[in-house]
TIVOKE-899393 format. One record per residue: x, y, z of N, C-alpha, C in turn; residue number from 1. Coordinates in nm, 3 decimals. Each point is the difference from the previous one (the first is absolute). Layout:
BEGIN
{n.xx X&n.yy Y&n.zz Z&ca.xx X&ca.yy Y&ca.zz Z&c.xx X&c.yy Y&c.zz Z&k NUM}
...
REM end
This chain:
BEGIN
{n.xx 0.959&n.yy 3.470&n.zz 1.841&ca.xx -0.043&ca.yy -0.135&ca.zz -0.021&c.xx -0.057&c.yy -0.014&c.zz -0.141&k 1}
{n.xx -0.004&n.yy -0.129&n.zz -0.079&ca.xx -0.027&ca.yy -0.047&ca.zz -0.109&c.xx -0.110&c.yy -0.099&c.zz 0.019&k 2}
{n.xx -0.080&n.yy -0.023&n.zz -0.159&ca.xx -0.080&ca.yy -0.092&ca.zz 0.014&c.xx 0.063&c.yy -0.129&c.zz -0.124&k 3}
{n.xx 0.017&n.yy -0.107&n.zz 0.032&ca.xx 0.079&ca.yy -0.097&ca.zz -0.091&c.xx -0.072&c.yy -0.114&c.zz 0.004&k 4}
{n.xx 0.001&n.yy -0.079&n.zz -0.110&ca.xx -0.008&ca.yy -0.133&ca.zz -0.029&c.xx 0.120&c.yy -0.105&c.zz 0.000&k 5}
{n.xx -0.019&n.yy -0.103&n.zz 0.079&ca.xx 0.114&ca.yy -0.114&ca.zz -0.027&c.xx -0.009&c.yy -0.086&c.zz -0.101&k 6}
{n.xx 0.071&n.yy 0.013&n.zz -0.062&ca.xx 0.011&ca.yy -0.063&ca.zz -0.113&c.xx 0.155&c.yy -0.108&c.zz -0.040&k 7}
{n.xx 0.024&n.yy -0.032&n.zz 0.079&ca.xx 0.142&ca.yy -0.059&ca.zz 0.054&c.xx 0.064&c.yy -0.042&c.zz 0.109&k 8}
{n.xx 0.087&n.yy -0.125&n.zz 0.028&ca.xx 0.097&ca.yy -0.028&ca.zz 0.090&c.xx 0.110&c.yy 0.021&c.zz -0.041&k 9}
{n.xx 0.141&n.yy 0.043&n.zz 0.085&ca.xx 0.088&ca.yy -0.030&ca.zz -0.059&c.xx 0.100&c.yy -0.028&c.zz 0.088&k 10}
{n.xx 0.081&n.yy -0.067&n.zz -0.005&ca.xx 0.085&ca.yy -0.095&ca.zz 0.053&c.xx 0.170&c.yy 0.005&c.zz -0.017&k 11}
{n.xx 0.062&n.yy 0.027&n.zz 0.121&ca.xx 0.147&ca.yy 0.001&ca.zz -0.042&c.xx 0.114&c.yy -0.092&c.zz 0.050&k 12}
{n.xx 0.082&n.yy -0.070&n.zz -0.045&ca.xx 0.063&ca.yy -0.079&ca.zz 0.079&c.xx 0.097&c.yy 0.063&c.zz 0.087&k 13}
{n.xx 0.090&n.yy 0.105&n.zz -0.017&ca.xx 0.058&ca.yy 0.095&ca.zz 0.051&c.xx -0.056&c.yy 0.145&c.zz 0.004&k 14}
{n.xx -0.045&n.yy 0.034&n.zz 0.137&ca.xx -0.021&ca.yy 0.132&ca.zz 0.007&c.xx 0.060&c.yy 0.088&c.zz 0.139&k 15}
{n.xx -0.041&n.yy 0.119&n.zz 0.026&ca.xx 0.040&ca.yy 0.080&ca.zz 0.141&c.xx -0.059&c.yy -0.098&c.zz 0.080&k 16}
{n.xx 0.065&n.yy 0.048&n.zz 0.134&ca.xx -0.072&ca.yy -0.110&ca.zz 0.117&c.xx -0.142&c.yy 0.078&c.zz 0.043&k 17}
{n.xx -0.012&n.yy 0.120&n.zz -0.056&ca.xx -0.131&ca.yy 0.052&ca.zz 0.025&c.xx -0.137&c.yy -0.070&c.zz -0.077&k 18}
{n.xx 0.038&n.yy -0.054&n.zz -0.082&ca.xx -0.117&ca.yy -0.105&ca.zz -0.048&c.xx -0.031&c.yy -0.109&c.zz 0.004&k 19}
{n.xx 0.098&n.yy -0.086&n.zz 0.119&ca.xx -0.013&ca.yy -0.143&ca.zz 0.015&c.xx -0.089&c.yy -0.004&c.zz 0.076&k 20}
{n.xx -0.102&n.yy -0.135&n.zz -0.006&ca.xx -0.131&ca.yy -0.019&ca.zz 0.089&c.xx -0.132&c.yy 0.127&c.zz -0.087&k 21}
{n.xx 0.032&n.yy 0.062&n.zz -0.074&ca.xx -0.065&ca.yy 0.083&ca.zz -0.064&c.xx -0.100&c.yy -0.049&c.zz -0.115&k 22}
{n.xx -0.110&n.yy 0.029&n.zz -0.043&ca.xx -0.063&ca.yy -0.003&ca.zz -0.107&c.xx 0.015&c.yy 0.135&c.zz -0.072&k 23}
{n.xx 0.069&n.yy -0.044&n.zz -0.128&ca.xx -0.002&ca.yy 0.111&ca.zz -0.103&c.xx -0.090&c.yy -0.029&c.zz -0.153&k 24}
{n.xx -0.068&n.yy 0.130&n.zz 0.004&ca.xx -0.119&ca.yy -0.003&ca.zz -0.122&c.xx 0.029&c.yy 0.098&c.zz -0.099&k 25}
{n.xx -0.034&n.yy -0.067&n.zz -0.126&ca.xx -0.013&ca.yy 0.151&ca.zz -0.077&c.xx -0.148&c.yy 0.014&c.zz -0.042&k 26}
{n.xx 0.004&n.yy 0.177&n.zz -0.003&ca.xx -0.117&ca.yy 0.039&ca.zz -0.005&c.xx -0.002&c.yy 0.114&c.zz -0.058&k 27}
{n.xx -0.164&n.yy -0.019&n.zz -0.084&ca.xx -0.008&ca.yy 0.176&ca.zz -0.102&c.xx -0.071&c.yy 0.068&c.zz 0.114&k 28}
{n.xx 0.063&n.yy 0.158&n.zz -0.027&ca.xx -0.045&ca.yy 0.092&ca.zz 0.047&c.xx -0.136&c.yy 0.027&c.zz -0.113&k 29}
{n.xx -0.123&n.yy 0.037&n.zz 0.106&ca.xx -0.122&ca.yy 0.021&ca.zz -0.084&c.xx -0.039&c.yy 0.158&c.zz 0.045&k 30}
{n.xx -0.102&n.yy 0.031&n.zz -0.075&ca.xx -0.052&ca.yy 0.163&ca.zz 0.001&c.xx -0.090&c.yy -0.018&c.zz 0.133&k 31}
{n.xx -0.070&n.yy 0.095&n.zz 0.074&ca.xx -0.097&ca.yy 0.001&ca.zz 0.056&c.xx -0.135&c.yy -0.115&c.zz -0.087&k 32}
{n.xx -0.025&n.yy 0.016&n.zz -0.161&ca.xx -0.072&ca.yy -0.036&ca.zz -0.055&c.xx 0.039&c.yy -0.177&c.zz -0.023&k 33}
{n.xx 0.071&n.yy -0.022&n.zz 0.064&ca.xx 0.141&ca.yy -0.126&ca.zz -0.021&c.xx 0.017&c.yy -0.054&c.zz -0.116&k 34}
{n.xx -0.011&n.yy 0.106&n.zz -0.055&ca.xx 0.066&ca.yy 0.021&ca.zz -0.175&c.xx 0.167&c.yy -0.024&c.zz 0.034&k 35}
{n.xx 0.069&n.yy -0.039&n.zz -0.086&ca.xx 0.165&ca.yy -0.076&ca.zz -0.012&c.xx 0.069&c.yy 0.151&c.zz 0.019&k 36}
{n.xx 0.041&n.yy 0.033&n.zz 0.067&ca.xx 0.121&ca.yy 0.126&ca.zz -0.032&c.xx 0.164&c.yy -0.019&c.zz 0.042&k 37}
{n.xx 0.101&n.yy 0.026&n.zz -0.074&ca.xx 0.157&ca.yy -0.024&ca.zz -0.006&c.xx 0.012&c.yy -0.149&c.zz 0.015&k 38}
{n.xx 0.115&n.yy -0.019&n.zz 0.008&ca.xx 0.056&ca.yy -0.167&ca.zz 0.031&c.xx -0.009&c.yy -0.065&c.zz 0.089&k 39}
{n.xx -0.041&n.yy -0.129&n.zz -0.015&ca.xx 0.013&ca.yy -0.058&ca.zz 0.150&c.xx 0.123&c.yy -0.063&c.zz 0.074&k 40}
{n.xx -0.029&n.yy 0.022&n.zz 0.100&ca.xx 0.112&ca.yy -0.002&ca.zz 0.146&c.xx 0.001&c.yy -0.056&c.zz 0.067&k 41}
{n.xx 0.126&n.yy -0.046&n.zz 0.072&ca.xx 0.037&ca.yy -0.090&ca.zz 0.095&c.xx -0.063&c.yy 0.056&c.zz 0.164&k 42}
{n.xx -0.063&n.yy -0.076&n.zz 0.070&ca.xx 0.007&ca.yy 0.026&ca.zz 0.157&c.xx -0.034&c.yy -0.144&c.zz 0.089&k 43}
{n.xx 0.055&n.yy 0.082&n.zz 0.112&ca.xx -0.021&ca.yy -0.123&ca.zz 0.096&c.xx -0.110&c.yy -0.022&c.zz 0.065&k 44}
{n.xx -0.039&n.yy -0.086&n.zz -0.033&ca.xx -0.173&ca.yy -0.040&ca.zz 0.107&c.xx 0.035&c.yy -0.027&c.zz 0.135&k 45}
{n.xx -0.114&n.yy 0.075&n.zz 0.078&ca.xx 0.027&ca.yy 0.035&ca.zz 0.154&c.xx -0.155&c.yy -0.061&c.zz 0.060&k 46}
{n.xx -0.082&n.yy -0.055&n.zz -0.087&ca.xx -0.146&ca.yy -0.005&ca.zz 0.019&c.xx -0.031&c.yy -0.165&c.zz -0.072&k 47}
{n.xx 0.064&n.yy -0.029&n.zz -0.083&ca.xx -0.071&ca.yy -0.123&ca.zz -0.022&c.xx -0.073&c.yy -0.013&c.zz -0.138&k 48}
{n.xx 0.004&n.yy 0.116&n.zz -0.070&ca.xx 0.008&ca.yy -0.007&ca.zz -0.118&c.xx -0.040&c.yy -0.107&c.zz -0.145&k 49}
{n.xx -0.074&n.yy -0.041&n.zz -0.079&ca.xx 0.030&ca.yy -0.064&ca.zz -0.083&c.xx -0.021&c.yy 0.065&c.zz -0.144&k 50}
{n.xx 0.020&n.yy -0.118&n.zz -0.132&ca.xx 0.014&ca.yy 0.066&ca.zz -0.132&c.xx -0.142&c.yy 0.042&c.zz -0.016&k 51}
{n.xx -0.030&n.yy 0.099&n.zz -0.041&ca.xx -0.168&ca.yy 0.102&ca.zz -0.028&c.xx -0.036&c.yy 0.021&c.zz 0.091&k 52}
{n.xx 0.074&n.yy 0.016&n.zz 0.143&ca.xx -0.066&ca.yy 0.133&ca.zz 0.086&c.xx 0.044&c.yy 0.120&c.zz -0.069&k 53}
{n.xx -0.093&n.yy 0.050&n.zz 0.038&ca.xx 0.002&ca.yy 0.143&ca.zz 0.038&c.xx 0.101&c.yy 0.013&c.zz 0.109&k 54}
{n.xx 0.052&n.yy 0.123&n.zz -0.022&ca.xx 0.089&ca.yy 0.074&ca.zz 0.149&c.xx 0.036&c.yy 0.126&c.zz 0.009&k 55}
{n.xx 0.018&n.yy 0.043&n.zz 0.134&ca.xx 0.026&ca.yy 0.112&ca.zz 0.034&c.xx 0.196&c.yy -0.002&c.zz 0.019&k 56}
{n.xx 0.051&n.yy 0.070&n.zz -0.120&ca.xx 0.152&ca.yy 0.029&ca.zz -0.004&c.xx 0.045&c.yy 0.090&c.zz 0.129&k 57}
{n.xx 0.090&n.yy 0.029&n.zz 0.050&ca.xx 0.066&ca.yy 0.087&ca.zz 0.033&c.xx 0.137&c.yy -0.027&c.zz -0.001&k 58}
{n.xx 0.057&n.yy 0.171&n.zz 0.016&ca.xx 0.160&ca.yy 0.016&ca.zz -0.020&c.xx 0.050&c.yy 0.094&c.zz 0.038&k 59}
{n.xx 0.017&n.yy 0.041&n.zz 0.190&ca.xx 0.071&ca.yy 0.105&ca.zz 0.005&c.xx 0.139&c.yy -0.015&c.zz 0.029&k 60}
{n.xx 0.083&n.yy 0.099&n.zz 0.022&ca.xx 0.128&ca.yy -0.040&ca.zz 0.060&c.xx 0.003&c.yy -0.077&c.zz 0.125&k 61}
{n.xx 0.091&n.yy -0.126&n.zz -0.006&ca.xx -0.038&ca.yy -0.026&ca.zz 0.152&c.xx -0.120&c.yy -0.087&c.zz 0.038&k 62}
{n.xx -0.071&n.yy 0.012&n.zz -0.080&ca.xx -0.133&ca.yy -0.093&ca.zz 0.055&c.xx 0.053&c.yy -0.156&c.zz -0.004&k 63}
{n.xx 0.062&n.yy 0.009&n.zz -0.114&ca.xx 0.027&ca.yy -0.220&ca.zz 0.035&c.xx 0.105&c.yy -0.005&c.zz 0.149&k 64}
{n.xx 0.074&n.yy 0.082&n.zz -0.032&ca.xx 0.111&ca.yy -0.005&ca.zz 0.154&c.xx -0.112&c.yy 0.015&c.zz 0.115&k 65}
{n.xx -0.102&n.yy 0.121&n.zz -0.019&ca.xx -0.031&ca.yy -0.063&ca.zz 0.169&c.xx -0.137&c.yy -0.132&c.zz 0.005&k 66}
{n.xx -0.039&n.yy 0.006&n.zz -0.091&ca.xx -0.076&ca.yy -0.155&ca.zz -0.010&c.xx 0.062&c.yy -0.121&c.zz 0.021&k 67}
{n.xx 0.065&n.yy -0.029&n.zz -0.066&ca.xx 0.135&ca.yy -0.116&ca.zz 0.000&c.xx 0.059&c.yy 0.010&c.zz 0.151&k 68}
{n.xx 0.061&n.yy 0.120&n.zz 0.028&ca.xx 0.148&ca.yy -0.002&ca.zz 0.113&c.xx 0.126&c.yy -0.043&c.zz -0.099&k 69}
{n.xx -0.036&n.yy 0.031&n.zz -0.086&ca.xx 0.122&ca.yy -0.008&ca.zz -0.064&c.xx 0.089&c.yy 0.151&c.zz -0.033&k 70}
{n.xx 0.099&n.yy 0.030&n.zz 0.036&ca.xx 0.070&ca.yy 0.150&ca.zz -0.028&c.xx -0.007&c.yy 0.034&c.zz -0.062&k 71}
{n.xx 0.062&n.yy -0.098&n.zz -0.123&ca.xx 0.042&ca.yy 0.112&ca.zz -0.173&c.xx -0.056&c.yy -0.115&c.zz -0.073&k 72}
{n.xx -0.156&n.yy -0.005&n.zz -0.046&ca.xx -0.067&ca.yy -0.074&ca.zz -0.054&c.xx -0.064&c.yy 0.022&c.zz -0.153&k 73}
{n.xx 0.143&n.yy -0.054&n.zz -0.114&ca.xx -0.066&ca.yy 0.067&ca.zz -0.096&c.xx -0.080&c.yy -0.021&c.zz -0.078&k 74}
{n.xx -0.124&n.yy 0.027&n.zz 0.074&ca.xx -0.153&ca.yy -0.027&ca.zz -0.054&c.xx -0.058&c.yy 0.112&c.zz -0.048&k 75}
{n.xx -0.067&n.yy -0.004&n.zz -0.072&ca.xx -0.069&ca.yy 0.158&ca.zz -0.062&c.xx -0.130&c.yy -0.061&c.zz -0.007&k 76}
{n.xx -0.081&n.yy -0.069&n.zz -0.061&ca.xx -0.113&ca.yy 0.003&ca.zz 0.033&c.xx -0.054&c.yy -0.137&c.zz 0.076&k 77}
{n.xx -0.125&n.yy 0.002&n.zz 0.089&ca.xx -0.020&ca.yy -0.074&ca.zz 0.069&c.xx -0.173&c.yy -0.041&c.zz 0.041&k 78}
{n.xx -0.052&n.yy -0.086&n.zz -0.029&ca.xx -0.160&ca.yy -0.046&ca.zz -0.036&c.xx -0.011&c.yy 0.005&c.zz 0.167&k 79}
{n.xx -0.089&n.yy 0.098&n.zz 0.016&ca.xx -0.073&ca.yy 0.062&ca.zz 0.157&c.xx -0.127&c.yy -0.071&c.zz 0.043&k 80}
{n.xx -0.089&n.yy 0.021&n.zz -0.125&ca.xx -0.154&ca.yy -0.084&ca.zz -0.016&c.xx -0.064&c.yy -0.033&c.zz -0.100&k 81}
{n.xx -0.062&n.yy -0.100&n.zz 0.024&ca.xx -0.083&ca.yy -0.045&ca.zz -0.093&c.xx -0.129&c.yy 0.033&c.zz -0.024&k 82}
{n.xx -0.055&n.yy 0.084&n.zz -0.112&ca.xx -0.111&ca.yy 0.065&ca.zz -0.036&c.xx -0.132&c.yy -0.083&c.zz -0.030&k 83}
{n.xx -0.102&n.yy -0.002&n.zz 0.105&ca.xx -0.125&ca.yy -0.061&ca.zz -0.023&c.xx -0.091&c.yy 0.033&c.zz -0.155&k 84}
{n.xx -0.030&n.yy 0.188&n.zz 0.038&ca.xx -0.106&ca.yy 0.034&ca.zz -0.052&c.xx 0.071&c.yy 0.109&c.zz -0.064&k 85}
{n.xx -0.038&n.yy 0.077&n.zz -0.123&ca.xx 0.058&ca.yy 0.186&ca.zz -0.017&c.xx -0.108&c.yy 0.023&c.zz -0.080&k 86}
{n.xx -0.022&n.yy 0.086&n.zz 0.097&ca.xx -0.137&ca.yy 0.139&ca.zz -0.009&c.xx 0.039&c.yy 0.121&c.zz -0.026&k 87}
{n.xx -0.029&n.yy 0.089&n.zz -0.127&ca.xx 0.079&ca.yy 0.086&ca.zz 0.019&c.xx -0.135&c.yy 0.134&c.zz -0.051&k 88}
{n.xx -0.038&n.yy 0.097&n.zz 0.136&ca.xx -0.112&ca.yy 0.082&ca.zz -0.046&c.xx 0.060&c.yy 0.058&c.zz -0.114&k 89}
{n.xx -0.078&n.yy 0.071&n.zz -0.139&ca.xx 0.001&ca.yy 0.119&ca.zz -0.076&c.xx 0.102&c.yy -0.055&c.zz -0.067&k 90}
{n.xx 0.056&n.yy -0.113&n.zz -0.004&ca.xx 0.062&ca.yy -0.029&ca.zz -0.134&c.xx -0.106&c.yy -0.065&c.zz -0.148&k 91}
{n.xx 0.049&n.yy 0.044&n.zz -0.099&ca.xx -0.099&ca.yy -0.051&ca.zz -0.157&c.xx 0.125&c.yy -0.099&c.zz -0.059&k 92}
{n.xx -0.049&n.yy -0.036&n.zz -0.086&ca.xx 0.098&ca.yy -0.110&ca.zz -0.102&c.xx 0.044&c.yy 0.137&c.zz -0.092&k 93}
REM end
């Protein structure tokens, strides 16, 4: 699992039928420190999501297929939760 910021909607007029009825966001992947790290990425919100939450990413094989019920769902990442608070003991700046 990942910790990300939304920072985006994005919208397609033609896509797989695995994303219709779907909300799709893009979002930076952040550090534990939720410092910016690599590029940000497409996933599907499963929670309700908006632009400057916080969220909890995930991406295993298979996880959008059995969330969805969809078979061959090609989703790779997918917004699980939305992050209240992050406490993190024995970390420094």
């Amino acid at each position: 699992m990942k910790i990300g910021k939304v920072v985006g909607n994005l919208w397609s007029t033609h896509c797989h039928d695995a994303y219709n009825s779907r909300k799709l966001m893009i979002v930076q992947p952040l550090s534990p420190k939720l410092q910016e790290i690599g590029m940000a990425t497409m996933a599907i919100d499963y929670v309700g999501a908006g632009i400057g939450d916080l969220v909890v990413m995930g991406s295993a094989p298979g996880l959008a297929s059995q969330v969805f019920g969809i078979p061959r769902a090609p989703i790779n990442e997918m917004i699980m939760g939305i992050i209240d608070d992050v406490t993190a003991e024995g970390m420094t700046d």
